[in-house]
C-alpha positions in Angstrom: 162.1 154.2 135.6 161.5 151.3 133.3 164.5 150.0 131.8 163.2 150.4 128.3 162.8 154.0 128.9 166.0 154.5 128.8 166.8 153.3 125.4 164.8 156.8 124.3 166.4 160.4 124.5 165.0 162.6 127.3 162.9 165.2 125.9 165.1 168.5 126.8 163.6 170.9 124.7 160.9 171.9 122.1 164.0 172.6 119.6 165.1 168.9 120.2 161.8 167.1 120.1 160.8 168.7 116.9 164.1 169.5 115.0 166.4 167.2 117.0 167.5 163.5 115.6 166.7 161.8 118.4 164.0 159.2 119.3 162.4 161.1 122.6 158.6 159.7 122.8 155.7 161.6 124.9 154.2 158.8 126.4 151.0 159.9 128.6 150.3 159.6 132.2 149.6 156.0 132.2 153.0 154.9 130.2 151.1 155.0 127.0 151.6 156.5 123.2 148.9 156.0 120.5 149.5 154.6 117.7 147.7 154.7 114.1 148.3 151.5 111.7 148.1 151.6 108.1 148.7 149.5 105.5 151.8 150.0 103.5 150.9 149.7 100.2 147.4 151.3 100.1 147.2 153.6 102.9 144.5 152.4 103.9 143.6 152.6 108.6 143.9 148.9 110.1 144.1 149.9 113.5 144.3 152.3 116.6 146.0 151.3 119.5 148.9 152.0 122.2 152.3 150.9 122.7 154.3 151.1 126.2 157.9 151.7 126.1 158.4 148.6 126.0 156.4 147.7 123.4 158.1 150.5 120.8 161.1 149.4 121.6 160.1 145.8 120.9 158.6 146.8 117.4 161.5 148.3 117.3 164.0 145.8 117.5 162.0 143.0 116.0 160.3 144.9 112.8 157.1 143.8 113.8 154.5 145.2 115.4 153.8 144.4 119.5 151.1 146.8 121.3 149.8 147.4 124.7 146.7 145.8 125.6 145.3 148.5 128.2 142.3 146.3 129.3 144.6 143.3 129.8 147.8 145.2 130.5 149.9 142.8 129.0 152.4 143.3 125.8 150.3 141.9 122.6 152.6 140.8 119.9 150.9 141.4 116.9 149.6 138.0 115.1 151.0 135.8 117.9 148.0 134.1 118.4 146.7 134.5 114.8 149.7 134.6 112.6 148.6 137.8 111.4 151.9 139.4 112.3 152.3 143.0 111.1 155.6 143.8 109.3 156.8 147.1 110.1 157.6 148.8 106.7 157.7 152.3 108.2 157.7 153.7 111.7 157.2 157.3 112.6 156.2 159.6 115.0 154.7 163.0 114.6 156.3 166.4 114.9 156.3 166.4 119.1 156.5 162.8 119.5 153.6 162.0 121.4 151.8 159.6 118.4 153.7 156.6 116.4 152.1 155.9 112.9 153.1 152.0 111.7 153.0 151.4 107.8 152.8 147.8 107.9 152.3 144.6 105.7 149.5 142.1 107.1 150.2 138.8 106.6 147.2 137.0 106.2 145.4 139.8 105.2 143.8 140.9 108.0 144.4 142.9 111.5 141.0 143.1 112.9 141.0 140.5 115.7 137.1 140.0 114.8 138.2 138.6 111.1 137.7 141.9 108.9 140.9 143.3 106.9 140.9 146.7 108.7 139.3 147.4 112.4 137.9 150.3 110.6 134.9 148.2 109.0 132.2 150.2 110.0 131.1 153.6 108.7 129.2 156.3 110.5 126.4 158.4 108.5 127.2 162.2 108.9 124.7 165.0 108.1 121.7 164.0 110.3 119.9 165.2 112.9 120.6 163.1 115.9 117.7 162.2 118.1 116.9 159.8 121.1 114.2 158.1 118.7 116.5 157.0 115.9 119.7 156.0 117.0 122.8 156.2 115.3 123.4 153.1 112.9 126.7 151.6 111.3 126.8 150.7 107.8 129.6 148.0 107.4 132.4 148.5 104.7 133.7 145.4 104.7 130.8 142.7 103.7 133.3 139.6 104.5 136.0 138.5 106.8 139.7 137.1 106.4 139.3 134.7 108.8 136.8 133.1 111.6 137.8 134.7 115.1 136.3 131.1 116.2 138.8 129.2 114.4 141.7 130.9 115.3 141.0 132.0 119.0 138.7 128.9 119.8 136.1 130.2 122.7 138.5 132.0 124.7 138.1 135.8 125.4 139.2 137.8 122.4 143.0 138.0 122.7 143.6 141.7 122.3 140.5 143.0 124.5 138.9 142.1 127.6 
């Protein structure tokens, strides 16, 4: 058992996940717990991603976000490279404990490590007929980035996925 488990209540019960007081997180059969980050003030979805027990209780104790990269399998401290560390404003996890949701304030203004303000920068149309002919095409929300992924991460692989 990882040390950092430990630092979380064992899940006993239903009554004590749902209704209980303490932190008991559900994370999957790889270690894992998905996680859904907003941004503080307008609501608005930066991110999806995982944390480890070892990153929650990181974000925990720092008030910053730190995720699990599952391609690199490394602990990914959020704007280390970058300096577009997340400030934890909010941390919560849903009613059985198996999601964390992270209301955060971005500074720099962005969290998408390709320079847009939210990962979420592409929409997909609804309401058509899907066909092998016409393929499925993105409109993107976001017409300009925060930053150059160039100029912060130089030519090296992109920090958060391999």
């Amino acid at each position: 058992m990882s040390e950092w488990k430990e630092l979380f209540a064992r899940r006993d019960s239903v009554e004590q996940v749902e209704e209980g007081k303490r932190l008991a997180p559900k994370f999957d059969k790889d270690g894992l717990i998905p996680v859904v980050t907003t941004d503080y003030q307008s609501g608005e979805v930066l991110m999806h991603a995982y944390m480890n027990d070892e990153a929650l209780a990181k974000t925990i104790e720092l008030g910053e976000a730190v995720y699990y990269s599952r391609s690199r399998k490394v602990i990914w401290h959020k704007g280390a490279t970058s300096g577009l560390v997340q400030k934890v404003k909010d941390l919560r996890v849903d009613d059985d404990q198996d999601c964390v949701w992270l209301r955060v304030d971005v500074q720099g203004g962005a969290s998408c490590h390709v320079g847009y303000r939210s990962c979420f920068y592409r929409s997909v149309p609804v309401g058509k007929k899907l066909d092998k002919e016409n393929p499925v095409e993105l409109k993107f929300e976001e017409s300009e980035k925060v930053f150059d992924p160039k100029e912060v991460y130089g030519d090296a692989p992109n920090p958060t996925q391999l």
